[in-house]
N, C-alpha and C positions, 0 to 999 in steps of 0.2 A: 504493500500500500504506500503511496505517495507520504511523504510527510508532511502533518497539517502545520506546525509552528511555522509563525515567521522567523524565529531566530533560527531555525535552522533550515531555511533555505538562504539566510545569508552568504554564505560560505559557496554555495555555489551561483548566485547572483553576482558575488564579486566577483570570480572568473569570466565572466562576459559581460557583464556592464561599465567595466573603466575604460572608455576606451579615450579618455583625453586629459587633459591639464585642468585643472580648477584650483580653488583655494583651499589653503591646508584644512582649514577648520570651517565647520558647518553649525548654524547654531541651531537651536534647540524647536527654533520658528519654524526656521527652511525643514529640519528632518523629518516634525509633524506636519509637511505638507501629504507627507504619502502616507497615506492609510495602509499601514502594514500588516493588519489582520486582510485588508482585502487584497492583499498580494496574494496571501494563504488561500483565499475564496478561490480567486480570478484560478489560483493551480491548479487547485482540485478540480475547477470544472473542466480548466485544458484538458487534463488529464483524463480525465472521466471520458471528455466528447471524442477525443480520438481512441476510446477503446469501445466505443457506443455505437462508432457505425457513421459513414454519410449521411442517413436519414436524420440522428442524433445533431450531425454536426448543421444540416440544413436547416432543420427546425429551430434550432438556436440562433443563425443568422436571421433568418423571415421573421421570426419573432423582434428580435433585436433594430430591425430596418425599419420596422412597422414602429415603434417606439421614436429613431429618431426620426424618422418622416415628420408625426405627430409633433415631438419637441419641437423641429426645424421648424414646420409651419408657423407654429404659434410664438415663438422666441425672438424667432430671427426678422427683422424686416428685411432682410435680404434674399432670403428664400420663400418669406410670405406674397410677396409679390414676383418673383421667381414662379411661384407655384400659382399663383392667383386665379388663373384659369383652368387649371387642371382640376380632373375632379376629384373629392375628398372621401374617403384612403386610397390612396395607389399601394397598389401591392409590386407592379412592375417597375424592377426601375429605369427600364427602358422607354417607359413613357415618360420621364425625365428630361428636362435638356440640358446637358452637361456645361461644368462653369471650367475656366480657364483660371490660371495663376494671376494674369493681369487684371480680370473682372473680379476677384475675391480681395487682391491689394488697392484697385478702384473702390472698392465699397467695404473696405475692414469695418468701420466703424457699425454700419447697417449690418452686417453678418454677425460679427460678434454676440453672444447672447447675455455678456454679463454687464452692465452699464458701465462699471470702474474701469472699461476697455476700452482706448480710443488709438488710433493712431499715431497724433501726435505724442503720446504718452509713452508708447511701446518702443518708437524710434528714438524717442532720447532716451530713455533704458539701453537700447541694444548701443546707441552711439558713445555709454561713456563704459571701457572697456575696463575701469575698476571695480566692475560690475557682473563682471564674466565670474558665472559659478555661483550667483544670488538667483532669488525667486522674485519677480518683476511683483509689487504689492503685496509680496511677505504668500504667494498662494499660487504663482505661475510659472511654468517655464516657456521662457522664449526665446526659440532658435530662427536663426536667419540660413536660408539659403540660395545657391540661385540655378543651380539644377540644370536641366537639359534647356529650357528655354535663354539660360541666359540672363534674364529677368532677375532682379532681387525678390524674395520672399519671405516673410514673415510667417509664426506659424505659432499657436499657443496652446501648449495642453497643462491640464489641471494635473492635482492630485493621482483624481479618480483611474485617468489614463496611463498614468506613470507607472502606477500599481500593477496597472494591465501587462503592459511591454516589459518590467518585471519579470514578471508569474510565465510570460510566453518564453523569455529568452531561458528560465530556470527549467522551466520542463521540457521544451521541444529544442532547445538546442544544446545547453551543459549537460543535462542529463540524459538526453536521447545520443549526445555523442561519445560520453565516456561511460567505460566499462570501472567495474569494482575497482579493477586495478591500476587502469592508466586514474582514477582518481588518488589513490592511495601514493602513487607519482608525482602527484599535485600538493597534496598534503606534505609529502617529503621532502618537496620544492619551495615547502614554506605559502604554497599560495598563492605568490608572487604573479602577478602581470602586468606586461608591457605594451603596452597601447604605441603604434605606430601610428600617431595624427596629428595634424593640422593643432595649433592650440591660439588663442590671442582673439576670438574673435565669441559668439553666441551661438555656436554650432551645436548641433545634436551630438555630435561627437564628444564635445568636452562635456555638454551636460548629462554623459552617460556614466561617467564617473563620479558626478552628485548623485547618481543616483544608489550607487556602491556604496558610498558612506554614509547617504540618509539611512540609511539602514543599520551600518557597524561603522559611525564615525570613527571611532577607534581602531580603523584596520586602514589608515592612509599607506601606512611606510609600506602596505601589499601594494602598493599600485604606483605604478613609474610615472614620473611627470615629464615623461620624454616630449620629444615631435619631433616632428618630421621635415622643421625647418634648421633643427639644428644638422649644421657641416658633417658630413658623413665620418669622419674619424673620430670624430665629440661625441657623435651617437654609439659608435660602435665600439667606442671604451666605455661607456656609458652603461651600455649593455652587459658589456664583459664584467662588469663589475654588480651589475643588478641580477644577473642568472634567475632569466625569466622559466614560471614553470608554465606559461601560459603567453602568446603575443596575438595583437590582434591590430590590425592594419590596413593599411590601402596595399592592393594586392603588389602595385608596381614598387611602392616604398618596400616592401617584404622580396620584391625580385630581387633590387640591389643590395638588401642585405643580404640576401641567397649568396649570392655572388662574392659578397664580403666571407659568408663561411665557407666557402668553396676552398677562396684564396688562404684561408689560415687568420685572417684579419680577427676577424670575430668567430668566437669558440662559443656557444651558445648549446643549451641541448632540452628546449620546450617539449613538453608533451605532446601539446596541440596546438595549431595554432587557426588562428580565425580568421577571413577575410572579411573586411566591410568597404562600400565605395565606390567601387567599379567594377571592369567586367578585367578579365583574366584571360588569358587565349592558353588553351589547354596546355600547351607546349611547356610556356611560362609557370603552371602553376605546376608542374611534374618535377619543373627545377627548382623549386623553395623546395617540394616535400621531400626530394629528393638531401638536397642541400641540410635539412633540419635533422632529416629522416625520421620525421612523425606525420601523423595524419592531416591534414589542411582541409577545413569545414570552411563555407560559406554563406554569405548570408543575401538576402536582399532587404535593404531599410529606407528609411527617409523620412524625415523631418513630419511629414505628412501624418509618417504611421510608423513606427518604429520595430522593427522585427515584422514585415512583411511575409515574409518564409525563410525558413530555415532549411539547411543541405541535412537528409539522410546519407547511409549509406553507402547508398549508390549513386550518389554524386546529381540527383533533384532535388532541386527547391520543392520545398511543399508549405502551400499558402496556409495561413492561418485564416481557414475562411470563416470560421466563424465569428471573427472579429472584423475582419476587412474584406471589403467586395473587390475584385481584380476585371474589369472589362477589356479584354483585348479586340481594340478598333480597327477600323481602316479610316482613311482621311477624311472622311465625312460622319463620321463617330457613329459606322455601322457597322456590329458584333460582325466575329470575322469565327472562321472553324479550327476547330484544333488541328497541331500541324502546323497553320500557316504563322509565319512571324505577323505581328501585326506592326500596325503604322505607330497608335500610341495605346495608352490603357488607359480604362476610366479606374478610378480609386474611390471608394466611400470606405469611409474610417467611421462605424460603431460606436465607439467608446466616448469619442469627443465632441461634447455637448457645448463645448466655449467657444469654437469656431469650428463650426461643422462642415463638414467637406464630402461630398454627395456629388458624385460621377465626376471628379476633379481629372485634369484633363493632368496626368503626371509625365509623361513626354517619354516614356521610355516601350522599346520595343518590347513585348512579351511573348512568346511560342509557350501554348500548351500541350504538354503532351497529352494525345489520346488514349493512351492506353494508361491501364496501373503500372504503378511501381512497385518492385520485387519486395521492395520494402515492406509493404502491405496497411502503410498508412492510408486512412480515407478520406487526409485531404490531398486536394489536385495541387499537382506537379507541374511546373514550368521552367522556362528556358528562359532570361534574361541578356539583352542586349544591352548594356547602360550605357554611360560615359568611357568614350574610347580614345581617352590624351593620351600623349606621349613621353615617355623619360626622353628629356631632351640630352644629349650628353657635350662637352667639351673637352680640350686639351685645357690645361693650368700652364703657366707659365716653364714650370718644370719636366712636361711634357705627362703629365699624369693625366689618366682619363678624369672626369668629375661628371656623372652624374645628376642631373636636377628633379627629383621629383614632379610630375606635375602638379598636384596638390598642395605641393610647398611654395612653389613660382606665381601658383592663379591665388593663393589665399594673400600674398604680399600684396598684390594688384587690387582684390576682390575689397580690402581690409582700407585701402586709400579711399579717406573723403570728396565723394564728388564724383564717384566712380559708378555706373547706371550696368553696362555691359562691357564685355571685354576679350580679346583674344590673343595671347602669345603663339608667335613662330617663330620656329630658328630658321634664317632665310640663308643660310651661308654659317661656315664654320665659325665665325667668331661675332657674327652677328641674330640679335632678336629685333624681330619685327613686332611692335603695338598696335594692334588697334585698340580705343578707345572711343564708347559712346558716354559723355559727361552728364552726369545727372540732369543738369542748369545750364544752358548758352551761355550765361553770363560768365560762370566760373571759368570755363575749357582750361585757359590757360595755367590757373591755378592749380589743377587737376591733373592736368600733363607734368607739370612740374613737381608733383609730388609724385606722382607714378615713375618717374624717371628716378626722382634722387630716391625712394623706397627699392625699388629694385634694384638699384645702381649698387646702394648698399649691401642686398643680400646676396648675390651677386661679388661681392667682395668678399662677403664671411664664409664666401666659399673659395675662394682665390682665385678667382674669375675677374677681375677689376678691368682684364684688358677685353672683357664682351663689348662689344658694341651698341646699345640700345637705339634703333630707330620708331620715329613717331610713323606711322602707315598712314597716308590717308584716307585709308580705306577705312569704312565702318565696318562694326561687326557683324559676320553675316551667319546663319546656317546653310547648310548642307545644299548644292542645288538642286539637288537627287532625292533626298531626305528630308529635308528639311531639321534635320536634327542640328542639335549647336555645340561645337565642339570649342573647347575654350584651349588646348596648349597641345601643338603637333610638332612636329619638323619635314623643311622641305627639305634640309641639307641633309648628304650622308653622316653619319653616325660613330664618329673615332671607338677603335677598336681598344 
């Protein structure tokens, strides 16, 4: 039987929720924002509905849609008049019309359902960065992102959901991935995890490690306060010296560590390690697990919804559908067949009654598989396309390869005030191309000029001083083909 305390699914909630930087200490306010007996609830029902059956897991969504439909309607002016015409209960959510990132950020203040929420509120919270790893009114978390569209996004969940995403990542991914014994390895390891991320800014990713010590604030020194913008030999002493039993990363950040344990640089020896972020091209991820030689899970998440599905296995994602709806479209946002990759997915997030998100237009490609997984879980399996940047690489002066993450390069850019959209290229060996779309006409100039001296610097912490940075005058554009939006590639070859 699953165990009901919340103190002891601590312990294993910390091995997959730290995945970022935040402040040492948590007070007493922020930790009773998450209702930790309903962590214990949200598990045991996980737990229960995937051993209950598809029909189990179905009737628990339909029911759960039909509740927020009802809230939405009557909460939200944005969805009240959204839905105005439509007639009252929809059971299908295909007679829905689906909202976009830019229509939900146009109208925050009307969507939102709780008064104390307003836009201008939320953006000077997320703007003062001595802020990072606080609860926005002593009750919220808010993460920014800007995802496949390019777009900035804000995004707010309560308590209630925190608790949710929890309970999902303790059952269906810690513990449906390790056995009795690679845990008792983990125990051994001290617990220890190393989060491979992005830090400095209101990410889902740093505030996933609030969520580790809202629960066992006394358990920081378990959780590394790495990232991914620190210079590659700072990290990997860093490492050597923290002997993670647990890493969890952007899959490209976790390549070029491969590569560092390959070479002897960093001696590491994780149990398991976790992807979050992007997509991984299979090649690639054969060489971390290879490189670690332990098993490599991953995930699909997002700000949106946090633990979207998690990897069995046999190497599928399998949706948490009873908490989140998955619509894979085609360009006219009509349901598409399994098998086929779709163009985007629709998203409805369950849980989140503060800013409710109902056929949200999430921009990433989804493939369902048609058939079961060997696994014999009975939630559907998928195939994720997401964000596909590039490690850009260089010579140093000394002729040494350097490596730049992309998630380290776009968060430098993404993190500049005045900054709207954006896209780095390496356009030639020793040169990056900017494009820049500026929040304000008025600003540009102010805005280039900070984007230039911010990179210029990191850029230097890495011994690259002699890159070139040019202004493009190109805007930023997506995909002509896709329409997808890719923020850091390279057209030049790639030092060996």
């Amino acid at each position: 039987m699953f165990p009901l305390a919340s103190n002891s699914l601590a312990p294993v909630v910390s091995l997959l929720s730290p995945f970022g930087q935040a402040k040492d200490a948590i007070s007493h306010k922020q930790a009773g924002m998450i209702p930790t007996r309903r962590i214990a609830r949200f598990a045991w029902d996980a737990w229960r509905a995937a051993r209950s059956g598809p029909d189990a897991i179905a009737s628990r969504r339909q029911a759960r849609l039909e509740a927020l439909l009802e809230f939405a309607r009557s909460q939200s002016r944005f969805y009240r008049d959204l839905y105005g015409n439509l007639p009252n209960p929809i059971h299908d959510l295909q007679e829905l019309p689906p909202v976009t990132k830019s229509s939900l950020m146009a109208n925050f203040d009307d969507c939102v359902t709780d008064p104390a929420l307003s836009m201008s509120g939320v953006e000077a919270f997320v703007a003062d960065k001595t802020l990072i790893g606080s609860r926005y009114l002593d009750r919220f978390a808010v993460w920014t992102t800007s995802g496949t569209s390019g777009y900035p996004g804000i995004y707010i969940q309560d308590g209630e959901a925190l608790a949710l995403y929890i309970a999902l990542a303790a059952v269906r991914a810690t513990l449906a991935w390790n056995s009795p014994l690679s845990m008792l390895k983990i125990l051994a390891k001290g617990l220890r995890v190393a989060p491979i991320v992005t830090s400095g800014g209101h990410y889902s990713s740093t505030a996933l490690r609030d969520l580790a010590l809202a629960v066992r604030p006394s358990k920081s020194d378990l959780i590394s306060d790495l990232s991914v913008l620190t210079p590659l030999p700072d990290l990997v002493g860093k490492l050597n010296a923290f002997r993670p039993a647990v890493m969890v990363g952007y899959p490209l950040a976790l390549l070029v560590l491969a590569r560092e344990q390959q070479a002897g640089r960093l001696d590491v020896n994780p149990v398991f390690i976790c992807l979050v972020g992007e997509w991984l091209a299979p090649a690639a991820r054969k060489q971390i697990q290879s490189a670690f030689s332990c098993p490599v899970r991953d995930t699909y998440a997002a700000s949106e919804f946090l633990g979207i599905a998690y990897e069995c296995a046999h190497s599928r994602l399998h949706v948490n559908s009873d908490w989140v709806i998955l619509e894979p479209v085609d360009d006219a946002y009509q349901p598409i067949e399994a098998g086929v990759p779709s163009h985007s997915v629709l998203l409805t997030n369950l849980i989140n009654r503060i800013q409710p998100l109902i056929r949200y237009d999430l921009g990433d490609s989804v493939t369902v598989y048609p058939d079961a997984c060997r696994c014999g879980s009975p939630l559907p399996s998928i195939q994720v396309e997401g964000r596909q940047d590039e490690i850009l690489s260089f010579r140093d002066p000394g002729g040494n390869t350097v490596h730049l993450v992309p998630m380290a390069i776009a968060t430098i850019v993404e993190e500049t005030p005045g900054v709207q959209r954006y896209q780095i290229i390496k356009t030639a060996p020793e040169i990056i191309s900017l494009r820049i779309e500026p929040a304000s006409e008025t600003d540009q100039e102010e805005v280039w000029r900070q984007v230039i001296l911010r990179v210029g610097g990191f850029l230097a912490q890495q011994g690259l001083q002699h890159v070139k940075l040019e202004r493009s005058p190109q805007a930023p554009t997506g995909d002509p083909r896709s329409g997808k939006f890719r923020l850091v590639w390279s057209e030049s070859n790639t030092p060996r």
